[in-house]
N, C-alpha and C positions, 0 to 999 in steps of 0.2 A: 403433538409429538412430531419431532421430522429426524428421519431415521429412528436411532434407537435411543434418541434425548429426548426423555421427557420435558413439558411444558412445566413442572415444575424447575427445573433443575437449570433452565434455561437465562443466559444473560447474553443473550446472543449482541458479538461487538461489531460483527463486520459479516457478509458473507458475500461471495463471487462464485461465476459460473461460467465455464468455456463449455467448446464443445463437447469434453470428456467427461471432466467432474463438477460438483456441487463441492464448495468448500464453505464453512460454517466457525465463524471465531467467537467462542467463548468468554466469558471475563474471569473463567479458571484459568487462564492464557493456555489457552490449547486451541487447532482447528483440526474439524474432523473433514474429512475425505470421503466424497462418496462418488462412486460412479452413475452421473447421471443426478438427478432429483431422486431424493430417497422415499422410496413408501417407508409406513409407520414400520416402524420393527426391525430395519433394516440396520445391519452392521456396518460403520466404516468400513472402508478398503485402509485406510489408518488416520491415526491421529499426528499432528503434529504438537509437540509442546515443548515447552516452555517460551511459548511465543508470543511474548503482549501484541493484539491485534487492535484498533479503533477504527480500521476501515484496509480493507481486502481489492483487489483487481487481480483477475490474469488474463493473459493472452494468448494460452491456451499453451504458450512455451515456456512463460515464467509467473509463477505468483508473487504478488507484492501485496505484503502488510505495513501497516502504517504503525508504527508504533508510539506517536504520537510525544506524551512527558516522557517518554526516553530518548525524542531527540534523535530516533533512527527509523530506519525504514528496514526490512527483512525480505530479502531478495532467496526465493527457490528454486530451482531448476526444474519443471516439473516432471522432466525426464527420470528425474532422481525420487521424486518423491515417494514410491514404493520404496524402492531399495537403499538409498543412501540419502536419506532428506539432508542438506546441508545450508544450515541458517546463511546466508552473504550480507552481513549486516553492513550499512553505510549511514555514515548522519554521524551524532556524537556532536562533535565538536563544532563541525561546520553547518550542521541544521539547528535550528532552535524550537522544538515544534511540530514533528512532522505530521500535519492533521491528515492528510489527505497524498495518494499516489495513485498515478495512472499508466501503465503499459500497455504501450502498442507500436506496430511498424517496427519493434527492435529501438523502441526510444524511452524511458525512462521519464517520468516526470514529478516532481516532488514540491508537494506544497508546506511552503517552511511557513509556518505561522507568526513564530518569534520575532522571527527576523524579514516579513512581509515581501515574501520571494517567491520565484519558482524557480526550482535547480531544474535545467534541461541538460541528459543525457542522448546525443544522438545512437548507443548504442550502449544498451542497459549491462555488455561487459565489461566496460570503460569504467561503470559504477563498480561493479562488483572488486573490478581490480584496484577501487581504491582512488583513480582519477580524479581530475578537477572536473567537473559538469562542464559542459561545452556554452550554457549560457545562462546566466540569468536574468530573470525578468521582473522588476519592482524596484525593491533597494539593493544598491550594490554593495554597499558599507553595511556591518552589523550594527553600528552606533546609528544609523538612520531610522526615526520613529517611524511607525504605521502612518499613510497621509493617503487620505483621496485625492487623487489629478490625476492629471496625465503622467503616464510611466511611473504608476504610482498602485501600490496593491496595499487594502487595509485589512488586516488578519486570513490571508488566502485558505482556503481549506478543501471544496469540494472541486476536482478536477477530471474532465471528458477531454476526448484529442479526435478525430473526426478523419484525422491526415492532412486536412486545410484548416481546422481550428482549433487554436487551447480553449475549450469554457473555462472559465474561473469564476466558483463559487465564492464570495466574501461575505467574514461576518463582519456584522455594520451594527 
């Protein structure tokens, strides 16, 4: 049991932890919200839903879910998320994929699968407001196939940022 989910009930997609809360994504597409790691029995502080999660990050200012075959990412404020949670979804059109996100520094990171990229946003408002990412890294064209080399990323997915380095996880 972790909080008040049973082990039964569980298909846990994603979860993340800052300094405040424990957040936990389901594959009911919901995450739940707790303060801190939860002992058994313990009630959310809330739910969020209707949110396909397949991998979660925050940075203790904004949570990022990966919403992976919908091709967007779900940007929270987490200032809001008590009181006004508000989905800031980006992707659609111009992600294919998004397996994998990382936040930190106020920088956004987005690992496009589809299309063998990483969207960099120098300031994860920039996303929210709809902007072109500041850079990307792999293919620059969407007609470009997945290829190993140099300046070259094959199925990108798992993503750390360090402040001096992108990790990038590939499936191979």
């Amino acid at each position: 049991e972790i909080g008040n989910v049973s082990n039964e009930s569980l298909g846990i997609t994603g979860v993340a932890m800052d300094e405040q809360y424990f957040y936990m994504a389901l594959s009911t597409d919901e995450i739940y919200v707790w303060e801190g790691f939860p002992d058994d029995g313990v009630e959310p502080l809330t739910i969020l839903r209707d949110i396909r999660a397949l991998n979660l990050h925050s940075d203790g200012e904004y949570l990022v879910a990966s919403n992976g075959d919908k091709h967007t990412v779900t940007i929270y404020r987490i200032s809001e998320l008590l009181s006004n949670p508000t989905q800031n979804v980006i992707g659609g059109s111009t992600i294919n994929g998004a397996a994998g996100s990382f936040i930190g520094n106020g920088q956004l990171f987005v690992a496009d699968n589809g299309f063998s990229r990483i969207h960099i946003w120098n300031d994860v408002e920039d996303a929210i407001r709809g902007r072109s990412p500041d850079a990307l890294i792999g293919n620059q064209n969407t007609s470009d196939a997945p290829q190993i080399g140099q300046d070259k990323l094959f199925l990108p997915k798992f993503l750390t940022y360090d402040g001096t380095y992108l990790w990038v996880g590939e499936v191979k």
